[in-house]
C-alpha positions in Angstrom: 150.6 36.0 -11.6 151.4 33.7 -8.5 150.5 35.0 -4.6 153.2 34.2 -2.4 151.2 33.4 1.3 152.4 35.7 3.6 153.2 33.2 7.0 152.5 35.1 10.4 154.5 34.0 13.1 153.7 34.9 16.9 155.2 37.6 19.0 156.9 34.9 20.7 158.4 33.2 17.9 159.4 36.4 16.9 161.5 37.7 20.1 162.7 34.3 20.5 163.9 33.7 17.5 164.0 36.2 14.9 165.3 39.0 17.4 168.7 39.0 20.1 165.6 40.1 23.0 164.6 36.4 23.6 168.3 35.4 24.2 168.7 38.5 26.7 165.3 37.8 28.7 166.6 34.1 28.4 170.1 35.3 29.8 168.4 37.1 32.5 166.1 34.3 33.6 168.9 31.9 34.2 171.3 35.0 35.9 168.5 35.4 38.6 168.3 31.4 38.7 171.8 31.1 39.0 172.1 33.6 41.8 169.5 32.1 43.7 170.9 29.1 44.3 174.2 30.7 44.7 172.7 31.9 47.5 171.4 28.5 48.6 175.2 27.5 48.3 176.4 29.8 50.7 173.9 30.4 53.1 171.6 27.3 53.2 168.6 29.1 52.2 166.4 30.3 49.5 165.6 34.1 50.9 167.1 34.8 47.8 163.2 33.9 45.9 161.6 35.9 48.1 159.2 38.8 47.7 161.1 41.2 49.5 164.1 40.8 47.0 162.2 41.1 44.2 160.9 44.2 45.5 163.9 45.6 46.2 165.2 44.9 42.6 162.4 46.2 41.2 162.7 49.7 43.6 166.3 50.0 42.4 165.6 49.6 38.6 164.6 53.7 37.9 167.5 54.9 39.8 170.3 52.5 37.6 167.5 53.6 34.6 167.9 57.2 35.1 171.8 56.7 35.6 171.9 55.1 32.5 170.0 57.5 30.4 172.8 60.4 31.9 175.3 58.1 30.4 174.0 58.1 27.5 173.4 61.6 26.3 176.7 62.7 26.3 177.9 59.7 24.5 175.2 60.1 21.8 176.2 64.2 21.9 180.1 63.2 21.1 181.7 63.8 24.2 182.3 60.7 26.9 181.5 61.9 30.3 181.3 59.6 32.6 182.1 61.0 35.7 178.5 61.2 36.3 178.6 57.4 37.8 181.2 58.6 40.1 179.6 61.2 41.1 175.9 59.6 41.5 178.2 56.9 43.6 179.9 59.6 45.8 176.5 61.4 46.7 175.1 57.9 48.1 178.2 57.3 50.3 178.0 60.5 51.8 174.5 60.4 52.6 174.7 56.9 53.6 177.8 58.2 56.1 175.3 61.5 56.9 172.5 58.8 57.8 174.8 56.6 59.5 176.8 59.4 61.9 172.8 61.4 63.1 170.9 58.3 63.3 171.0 56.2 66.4 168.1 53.3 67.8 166.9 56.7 70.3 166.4 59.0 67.2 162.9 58.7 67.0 161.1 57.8 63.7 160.0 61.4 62.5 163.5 62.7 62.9 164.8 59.3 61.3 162.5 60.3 58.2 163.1 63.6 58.0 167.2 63.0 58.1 166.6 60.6 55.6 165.3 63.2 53.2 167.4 65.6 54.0 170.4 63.3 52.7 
């Protein structure tokens, strides 16, 4: 009776190669890289790297998650609804317009907050 020897590979042999999640995380890598220096291109500087836009990306990430998942129920359920998007896009215009119209540099900060919630 022969053993065959089982070979382990590592996890990161194994998204890069053996799965299509290596390619996507590549894929991504070189979207932000490329938009970077797009942004070099057209406005001489690399704000693009910064801290502050990574933060914002990551802060806008459960909102387009949540959106997604909404999406996806009723495609999984049969029917293809996706009015959803337009409507999720609709409610941020009109608050940003309801935002835009009540606050001014004199409204002071508490009323700024509390508009801001409200919307």
């Amino acid at each position: 009776m022969e053993t065959k020897k089982i070979r382990k590979t590592s996890w990161l042999r194994h998204i890069f190669f053996e799965s299509k999640l290596g390619w996507l995380f590549v894929f991504m890598v070189v979207s932000y890289l490329a938009m970077g220096f797009m942004s070099y291109a057209l406005k001489g500087n690399f704000k693009y790297f910064s801290g502050s836009t990574l933060q914002s990306m990551v802060g806008q990430i459960p909102e387009i998650g949540i959106l997604a998942i909404g999406c996806m129920l009723p495609m999984i359920t049969g029917g293809i609804d996706l009015s959803m998007i337009g409507k999720a896009n609709l409610s941020g215009i009109v608050a940003a317009a309801f935002m835009k119209a009540l606050i001014s540099d004199t409204t002071p900060e508490g009323t700024q907050v509390l508009i801001s919630i409200v919307a």
